[in-house]
PDBQT receptor file of N, H, CA, C and O in Angstrom, charges set to zero:
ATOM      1  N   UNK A   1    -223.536   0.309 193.131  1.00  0.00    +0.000 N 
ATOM      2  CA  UNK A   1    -223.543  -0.297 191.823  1.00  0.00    +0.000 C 
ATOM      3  C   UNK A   1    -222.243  -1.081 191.664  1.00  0.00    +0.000 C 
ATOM      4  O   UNK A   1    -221.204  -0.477 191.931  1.00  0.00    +0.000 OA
ATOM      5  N   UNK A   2    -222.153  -2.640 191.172  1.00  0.00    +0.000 N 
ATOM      6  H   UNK A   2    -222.997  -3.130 190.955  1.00  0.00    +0.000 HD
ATOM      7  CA  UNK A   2    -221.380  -3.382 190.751  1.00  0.00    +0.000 C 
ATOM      8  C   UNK A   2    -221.209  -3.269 189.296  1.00  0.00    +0.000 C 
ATOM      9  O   UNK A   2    -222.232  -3.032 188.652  1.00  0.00    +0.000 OA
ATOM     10  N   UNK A   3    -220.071  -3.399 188.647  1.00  0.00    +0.000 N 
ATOM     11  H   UNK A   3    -219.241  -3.592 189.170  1.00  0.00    +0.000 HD
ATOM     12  CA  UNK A   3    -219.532  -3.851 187.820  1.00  0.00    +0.000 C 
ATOM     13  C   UNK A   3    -218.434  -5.197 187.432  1.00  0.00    +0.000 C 
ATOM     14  O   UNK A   3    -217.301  -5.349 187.889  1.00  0.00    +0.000 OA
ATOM     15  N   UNK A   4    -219.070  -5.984 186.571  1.00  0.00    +0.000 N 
ATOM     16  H   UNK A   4    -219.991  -5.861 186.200  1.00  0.00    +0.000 HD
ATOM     17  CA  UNK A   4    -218.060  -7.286 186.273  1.00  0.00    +0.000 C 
ATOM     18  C   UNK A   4    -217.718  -7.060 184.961  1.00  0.00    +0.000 C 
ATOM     19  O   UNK A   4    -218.525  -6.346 184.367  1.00  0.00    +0.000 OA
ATOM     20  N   UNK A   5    -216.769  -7.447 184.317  1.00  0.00    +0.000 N 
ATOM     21  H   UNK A   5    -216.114  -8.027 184.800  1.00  0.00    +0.000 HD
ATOM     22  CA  UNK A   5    -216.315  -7.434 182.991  1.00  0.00    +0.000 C 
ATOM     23  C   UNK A   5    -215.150  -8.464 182.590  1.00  0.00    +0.000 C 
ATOM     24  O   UNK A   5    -214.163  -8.548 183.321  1.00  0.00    +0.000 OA
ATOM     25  N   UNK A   6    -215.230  -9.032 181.751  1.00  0.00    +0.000 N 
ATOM     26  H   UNK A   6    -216.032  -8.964 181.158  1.00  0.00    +0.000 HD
ATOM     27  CA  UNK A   6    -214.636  -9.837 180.856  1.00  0.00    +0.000 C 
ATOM     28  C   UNK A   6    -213.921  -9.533 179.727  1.00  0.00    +0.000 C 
ATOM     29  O   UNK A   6    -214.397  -8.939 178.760  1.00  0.00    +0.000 OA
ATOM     30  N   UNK A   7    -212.417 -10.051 179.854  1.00  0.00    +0.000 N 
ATOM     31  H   UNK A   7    -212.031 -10.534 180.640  1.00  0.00    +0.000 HD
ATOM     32  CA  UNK A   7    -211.356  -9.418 179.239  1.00  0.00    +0.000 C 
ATOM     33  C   UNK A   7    -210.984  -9.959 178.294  1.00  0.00    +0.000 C 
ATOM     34  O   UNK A   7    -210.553 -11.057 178.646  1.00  0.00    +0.000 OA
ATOM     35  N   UNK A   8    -210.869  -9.789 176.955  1.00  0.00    +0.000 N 
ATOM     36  H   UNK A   8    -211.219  -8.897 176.669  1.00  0.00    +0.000 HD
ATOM     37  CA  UNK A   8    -210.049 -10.949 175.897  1.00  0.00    +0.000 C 
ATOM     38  C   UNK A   8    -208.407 -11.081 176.378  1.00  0.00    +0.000 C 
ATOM     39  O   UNK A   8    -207.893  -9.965 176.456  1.00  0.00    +0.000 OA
ATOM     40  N   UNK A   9    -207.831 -11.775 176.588  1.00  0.00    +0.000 N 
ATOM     41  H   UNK A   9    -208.248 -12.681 176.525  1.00  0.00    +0.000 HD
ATOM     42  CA  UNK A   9    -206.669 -12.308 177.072  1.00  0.00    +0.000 C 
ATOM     43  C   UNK A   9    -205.716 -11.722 176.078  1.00  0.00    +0.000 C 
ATOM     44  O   UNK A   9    -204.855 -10.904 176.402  1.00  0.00    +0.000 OA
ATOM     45  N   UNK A  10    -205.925 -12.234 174.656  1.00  0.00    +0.000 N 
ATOM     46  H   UNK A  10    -206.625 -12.898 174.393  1.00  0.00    +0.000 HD
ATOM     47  CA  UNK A  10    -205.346 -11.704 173.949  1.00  0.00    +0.000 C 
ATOM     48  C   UNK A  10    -205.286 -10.423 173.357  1.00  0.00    +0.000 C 
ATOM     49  O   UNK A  10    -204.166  -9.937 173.200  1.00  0.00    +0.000 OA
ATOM     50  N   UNK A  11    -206.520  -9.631 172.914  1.00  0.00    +0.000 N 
ATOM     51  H   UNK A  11    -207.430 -10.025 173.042  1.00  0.00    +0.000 HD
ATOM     52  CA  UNK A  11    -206.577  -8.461 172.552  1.00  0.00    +0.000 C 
ATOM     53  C   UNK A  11    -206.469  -7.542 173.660  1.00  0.00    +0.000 C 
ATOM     54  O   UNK A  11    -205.842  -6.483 173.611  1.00  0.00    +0.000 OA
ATOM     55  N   UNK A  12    -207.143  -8.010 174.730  1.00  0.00    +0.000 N 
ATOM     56  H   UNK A  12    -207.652  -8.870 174.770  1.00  0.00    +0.000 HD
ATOM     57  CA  UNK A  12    -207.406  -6.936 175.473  1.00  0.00    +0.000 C 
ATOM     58  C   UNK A  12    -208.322  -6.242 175.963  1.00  0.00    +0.000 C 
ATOM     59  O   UNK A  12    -208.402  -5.471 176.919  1.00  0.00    +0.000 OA
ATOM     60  N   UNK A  13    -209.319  -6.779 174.833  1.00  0.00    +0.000 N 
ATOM     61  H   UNK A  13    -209.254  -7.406 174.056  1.00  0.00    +0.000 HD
ATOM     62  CA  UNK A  13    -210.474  -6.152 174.967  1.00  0.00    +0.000 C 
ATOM     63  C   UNK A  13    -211.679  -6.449 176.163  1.00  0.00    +0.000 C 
ATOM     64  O   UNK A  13    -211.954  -7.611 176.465  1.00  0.00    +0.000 OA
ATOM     65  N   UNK A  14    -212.270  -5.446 176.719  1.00  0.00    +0.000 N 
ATOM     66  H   UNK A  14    -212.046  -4.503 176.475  1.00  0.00    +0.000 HD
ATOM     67  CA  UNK A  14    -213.460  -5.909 177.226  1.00  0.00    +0.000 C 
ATOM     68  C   UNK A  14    -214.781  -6.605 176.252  1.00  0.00    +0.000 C 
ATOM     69  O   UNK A  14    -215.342  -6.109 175.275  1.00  0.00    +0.000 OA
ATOM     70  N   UNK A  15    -214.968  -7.638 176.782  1.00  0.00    +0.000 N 
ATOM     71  H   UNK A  15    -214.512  -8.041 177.576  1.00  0.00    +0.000 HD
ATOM     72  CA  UNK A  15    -215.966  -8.744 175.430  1.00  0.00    +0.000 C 
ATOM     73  C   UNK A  15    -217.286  -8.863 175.983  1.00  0.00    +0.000 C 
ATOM     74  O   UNK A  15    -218.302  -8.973 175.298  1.00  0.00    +0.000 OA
ATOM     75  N   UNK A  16    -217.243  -8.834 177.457  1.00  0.00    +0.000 N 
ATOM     76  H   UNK A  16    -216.417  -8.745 178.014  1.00  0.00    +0.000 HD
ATOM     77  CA  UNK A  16    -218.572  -8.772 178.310  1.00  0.00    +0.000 C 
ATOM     78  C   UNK A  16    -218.656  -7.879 179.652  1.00  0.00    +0.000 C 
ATOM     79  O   UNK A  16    -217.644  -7.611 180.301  1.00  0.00    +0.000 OA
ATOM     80  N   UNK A  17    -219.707  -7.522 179.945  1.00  0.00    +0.000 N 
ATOM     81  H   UNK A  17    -220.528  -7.739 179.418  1.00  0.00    +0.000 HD
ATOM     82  CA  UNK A  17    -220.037  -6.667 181.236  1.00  0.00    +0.000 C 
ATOM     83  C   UNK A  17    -221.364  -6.274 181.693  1.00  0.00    +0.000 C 
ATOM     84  O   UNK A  17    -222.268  -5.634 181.155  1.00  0.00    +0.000 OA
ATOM     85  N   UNK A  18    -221.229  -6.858 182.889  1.00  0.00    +0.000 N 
ATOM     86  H   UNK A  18    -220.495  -7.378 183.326  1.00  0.00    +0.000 HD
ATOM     87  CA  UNK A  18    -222.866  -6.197 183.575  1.00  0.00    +0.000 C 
ATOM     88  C   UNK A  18    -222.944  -5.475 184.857  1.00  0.00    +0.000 C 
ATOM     89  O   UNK A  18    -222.047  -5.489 185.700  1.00  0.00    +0.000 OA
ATOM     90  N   UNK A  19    -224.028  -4.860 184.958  1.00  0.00    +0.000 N 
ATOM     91  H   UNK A  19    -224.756  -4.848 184.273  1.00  0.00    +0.000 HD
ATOM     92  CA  UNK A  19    -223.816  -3.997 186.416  1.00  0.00    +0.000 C 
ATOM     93  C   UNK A  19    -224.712  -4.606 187.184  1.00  0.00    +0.000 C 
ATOM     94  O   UNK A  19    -225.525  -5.346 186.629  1.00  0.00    +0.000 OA
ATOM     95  N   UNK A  20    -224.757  -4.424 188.644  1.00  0.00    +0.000 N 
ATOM     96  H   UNK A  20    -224.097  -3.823 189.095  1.00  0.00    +0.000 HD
ATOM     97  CA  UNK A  20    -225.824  -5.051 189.530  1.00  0.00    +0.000 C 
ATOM     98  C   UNK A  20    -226.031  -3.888 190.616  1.00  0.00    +0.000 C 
ATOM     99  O   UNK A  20    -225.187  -3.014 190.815  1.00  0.00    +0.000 OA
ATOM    100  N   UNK A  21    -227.294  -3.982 191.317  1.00  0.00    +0.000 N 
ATOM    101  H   UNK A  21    -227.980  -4.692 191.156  1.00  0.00    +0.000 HD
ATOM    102  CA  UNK A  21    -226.729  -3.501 192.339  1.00  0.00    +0.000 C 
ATOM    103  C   UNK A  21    -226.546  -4.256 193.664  1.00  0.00    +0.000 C 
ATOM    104  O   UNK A  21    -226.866  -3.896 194.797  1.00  0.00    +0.000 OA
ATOM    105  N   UNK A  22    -225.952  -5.394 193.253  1.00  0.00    +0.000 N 
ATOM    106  H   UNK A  22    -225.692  -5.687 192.332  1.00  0.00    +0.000 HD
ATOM    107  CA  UNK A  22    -225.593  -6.372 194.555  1.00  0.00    +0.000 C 
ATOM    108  C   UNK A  22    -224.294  -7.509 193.532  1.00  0.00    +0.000 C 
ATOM    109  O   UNK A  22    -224.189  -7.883 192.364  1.00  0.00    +0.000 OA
ATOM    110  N   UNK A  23    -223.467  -7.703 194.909  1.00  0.00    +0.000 N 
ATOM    111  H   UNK A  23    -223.551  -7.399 195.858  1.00  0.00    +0.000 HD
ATOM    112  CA  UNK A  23    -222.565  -8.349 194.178  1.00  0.00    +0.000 C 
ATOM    113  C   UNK A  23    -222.736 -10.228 194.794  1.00  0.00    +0.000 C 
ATOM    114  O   UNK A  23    -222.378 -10.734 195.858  1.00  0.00    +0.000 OA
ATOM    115  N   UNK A  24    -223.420 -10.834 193.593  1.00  0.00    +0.000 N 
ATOM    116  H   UNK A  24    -223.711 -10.423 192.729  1.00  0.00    +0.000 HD
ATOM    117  CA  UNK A  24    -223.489 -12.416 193.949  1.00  0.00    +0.000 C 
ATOM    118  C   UNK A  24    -223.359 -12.884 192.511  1.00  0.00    +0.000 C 
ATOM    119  O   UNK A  24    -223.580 -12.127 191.566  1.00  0.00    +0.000 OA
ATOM    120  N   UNK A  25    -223.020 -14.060 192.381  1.00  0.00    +0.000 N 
ATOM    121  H   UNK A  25    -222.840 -14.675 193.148  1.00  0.00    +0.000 HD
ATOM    122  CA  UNK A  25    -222.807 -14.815 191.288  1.00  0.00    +0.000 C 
ATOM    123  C   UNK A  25    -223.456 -14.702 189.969  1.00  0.00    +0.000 C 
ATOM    124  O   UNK A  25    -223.119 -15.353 188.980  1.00  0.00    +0.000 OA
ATOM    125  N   UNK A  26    -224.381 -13.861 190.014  1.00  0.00    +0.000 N 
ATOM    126  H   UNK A  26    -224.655 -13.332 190.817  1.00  0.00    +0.000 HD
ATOM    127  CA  UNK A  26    -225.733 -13.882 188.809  1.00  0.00    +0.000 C 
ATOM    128  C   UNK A  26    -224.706 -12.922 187.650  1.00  0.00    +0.000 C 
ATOM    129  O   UNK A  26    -224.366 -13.075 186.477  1.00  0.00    +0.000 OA
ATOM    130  N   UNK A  27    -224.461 -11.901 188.703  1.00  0.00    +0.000 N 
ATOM    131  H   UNK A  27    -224.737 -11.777 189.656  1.00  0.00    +0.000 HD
ATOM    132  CA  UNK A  27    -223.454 -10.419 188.506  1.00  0.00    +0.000 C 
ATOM    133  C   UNK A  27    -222.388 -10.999 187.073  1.00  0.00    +0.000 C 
ATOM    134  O   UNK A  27    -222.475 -10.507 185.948  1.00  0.00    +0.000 OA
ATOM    135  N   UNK A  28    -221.562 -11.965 187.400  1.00  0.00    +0.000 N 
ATOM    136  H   UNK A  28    -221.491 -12.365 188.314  1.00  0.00    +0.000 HD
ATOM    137  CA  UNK A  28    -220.414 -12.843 186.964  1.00  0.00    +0.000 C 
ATOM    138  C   UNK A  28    -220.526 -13.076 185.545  1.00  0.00    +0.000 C 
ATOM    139  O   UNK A  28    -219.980 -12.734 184.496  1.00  0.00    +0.000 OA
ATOM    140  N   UNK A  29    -221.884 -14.126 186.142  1.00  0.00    +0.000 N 
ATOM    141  H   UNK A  29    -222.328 -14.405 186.993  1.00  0.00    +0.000 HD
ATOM    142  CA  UNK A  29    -222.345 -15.199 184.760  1.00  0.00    +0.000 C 
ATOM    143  C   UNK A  29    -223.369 -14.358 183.750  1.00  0.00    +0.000 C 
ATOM    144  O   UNK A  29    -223.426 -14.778 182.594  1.00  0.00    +0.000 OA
ATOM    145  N   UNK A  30    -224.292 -13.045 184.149  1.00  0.00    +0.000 N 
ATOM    146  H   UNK A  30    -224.246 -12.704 185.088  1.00  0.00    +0.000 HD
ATOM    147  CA  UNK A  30    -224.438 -12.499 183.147  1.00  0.00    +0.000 C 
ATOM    148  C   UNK A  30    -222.994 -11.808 182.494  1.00  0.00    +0.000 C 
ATOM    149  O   UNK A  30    -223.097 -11.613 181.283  1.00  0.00    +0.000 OA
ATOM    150  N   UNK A  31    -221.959 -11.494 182.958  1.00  0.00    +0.000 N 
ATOM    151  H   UNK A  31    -221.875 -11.653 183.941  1.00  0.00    +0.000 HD
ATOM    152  CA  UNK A  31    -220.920 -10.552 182.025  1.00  0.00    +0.000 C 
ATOM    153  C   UNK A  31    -219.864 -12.071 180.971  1.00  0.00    +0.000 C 
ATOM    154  O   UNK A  31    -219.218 -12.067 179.923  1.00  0.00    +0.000 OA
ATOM    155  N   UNK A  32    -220.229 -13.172 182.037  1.00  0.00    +0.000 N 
ATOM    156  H   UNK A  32    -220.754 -13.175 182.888  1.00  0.00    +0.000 HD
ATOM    157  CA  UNK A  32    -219.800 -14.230 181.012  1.00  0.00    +0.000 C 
ATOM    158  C   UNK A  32    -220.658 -14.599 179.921  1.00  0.00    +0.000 C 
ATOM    159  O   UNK A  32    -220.148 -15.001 178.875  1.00  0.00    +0.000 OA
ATOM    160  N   UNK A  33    -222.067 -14.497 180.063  1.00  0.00    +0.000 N 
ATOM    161  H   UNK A  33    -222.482 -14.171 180.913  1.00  0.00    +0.000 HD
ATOM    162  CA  UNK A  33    -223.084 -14.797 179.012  1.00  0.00    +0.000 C 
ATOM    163  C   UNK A  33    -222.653 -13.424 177.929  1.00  0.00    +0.000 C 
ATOM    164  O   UNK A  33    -222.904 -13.643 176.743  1.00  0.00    +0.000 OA
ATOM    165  N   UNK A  34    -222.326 -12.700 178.100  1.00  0.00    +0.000 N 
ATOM    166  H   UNK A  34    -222.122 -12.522 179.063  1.00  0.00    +0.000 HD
ATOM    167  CA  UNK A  34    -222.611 -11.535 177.071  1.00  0.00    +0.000 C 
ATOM    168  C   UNK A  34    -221.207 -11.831 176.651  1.00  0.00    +0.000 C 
ATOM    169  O   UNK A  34    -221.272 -12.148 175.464  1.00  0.00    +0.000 OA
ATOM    170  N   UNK A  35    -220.122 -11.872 177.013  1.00  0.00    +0.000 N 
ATOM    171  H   UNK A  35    -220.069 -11.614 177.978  1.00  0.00    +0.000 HD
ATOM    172  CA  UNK A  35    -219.335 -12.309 176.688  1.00  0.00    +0.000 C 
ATOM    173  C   UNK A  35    -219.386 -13.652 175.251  1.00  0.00    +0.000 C 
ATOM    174  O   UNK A  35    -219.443 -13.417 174.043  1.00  0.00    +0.000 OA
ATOM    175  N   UNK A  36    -219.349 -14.774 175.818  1.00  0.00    +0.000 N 
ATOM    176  H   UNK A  36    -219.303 -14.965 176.799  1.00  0.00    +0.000 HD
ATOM    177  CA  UNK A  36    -219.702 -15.528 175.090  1.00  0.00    +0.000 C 
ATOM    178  C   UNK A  36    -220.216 -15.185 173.673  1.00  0.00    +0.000 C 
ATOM    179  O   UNK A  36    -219.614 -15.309 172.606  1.00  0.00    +0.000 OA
ATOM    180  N   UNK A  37    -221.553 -14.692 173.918  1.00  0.00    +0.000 N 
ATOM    181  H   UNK A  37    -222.042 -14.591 174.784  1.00  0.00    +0.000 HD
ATOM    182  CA  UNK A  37    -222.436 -13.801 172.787  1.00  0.00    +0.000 C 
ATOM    183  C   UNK A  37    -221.659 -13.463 171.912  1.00  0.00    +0.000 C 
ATOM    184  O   UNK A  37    -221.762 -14.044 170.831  1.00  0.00    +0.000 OA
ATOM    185  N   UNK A  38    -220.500 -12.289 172.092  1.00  0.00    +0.000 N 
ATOM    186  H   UNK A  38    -220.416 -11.817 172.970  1.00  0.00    +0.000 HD
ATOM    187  CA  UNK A  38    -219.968 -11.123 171.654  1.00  0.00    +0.000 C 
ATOM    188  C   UNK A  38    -219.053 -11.767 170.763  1.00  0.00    +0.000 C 
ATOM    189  O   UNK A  38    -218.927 -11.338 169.615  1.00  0.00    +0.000 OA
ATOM    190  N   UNK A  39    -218.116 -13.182 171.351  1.00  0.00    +0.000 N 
ATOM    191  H   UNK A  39    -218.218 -13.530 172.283  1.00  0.00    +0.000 HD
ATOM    192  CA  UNK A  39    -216.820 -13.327 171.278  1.00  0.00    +0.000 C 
ATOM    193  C   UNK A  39    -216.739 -15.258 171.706  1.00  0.00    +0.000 C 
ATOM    194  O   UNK A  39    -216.274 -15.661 172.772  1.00  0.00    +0.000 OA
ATOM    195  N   UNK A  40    -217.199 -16.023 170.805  1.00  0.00    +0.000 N 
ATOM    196  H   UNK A  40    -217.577 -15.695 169.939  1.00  0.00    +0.000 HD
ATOM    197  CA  UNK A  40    -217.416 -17.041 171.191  1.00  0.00    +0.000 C 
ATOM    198  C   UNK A  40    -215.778 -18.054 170.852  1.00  0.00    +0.000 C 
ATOM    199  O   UNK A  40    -215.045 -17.849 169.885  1.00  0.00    +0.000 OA
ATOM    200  N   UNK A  41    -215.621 -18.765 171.579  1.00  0.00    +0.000 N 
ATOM    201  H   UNK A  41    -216.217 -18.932 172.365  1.00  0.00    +0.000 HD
ATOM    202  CA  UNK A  41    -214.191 -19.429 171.443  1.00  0.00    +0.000 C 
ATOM    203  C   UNK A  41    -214.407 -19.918 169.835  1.00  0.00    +0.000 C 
ATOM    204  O   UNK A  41    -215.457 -20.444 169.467  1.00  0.00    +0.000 OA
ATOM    205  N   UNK A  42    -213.287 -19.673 168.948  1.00  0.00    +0.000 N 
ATOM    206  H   UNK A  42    -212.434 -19.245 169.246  1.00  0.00    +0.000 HD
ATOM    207  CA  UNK A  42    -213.252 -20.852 167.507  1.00  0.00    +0.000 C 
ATOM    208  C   UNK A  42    -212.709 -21.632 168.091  1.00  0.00    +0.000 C 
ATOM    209  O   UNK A  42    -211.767 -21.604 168.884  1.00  0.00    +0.000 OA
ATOM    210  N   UNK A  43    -213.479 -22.567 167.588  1.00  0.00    +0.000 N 
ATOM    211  H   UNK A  43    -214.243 -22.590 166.944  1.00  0.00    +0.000 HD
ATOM    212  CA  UNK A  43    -213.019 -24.418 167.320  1.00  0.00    +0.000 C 
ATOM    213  C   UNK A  43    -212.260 -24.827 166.572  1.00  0.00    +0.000 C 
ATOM    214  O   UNK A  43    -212.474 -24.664 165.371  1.00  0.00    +0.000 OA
ATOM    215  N   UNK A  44    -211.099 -25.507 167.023  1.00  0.00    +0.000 N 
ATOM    216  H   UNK A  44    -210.925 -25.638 167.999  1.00  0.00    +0.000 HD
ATOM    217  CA  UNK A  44    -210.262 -25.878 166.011  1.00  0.00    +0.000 C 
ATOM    218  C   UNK A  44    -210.310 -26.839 165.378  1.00  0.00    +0.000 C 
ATOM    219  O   UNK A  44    -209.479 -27.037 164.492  1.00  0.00    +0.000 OA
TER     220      UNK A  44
């Protein structure tokens, strides 16, 4: 089992994460999609 996760830079926080059980690119961009979701950049 893989794990990827996505970190807020600033807080700290984990914002996204997915498990696989293979590690290829899909792995990544779902923990960036949930990410996103969770915690989307404000626009200035």
């Amino acid at each position: 089992m893989y794990l990827a996760t996505v970190i807020d830079i600033a807080s700290r926080r984990v914002v996204g994460w997915a498990t696989a059980d293979h590690l290829r690119t899909e792995l990544v961009a779902d923990a960036l999609q949930q990410a996103w979701r969770n915690r989307p950049p404000r626009s200035r």
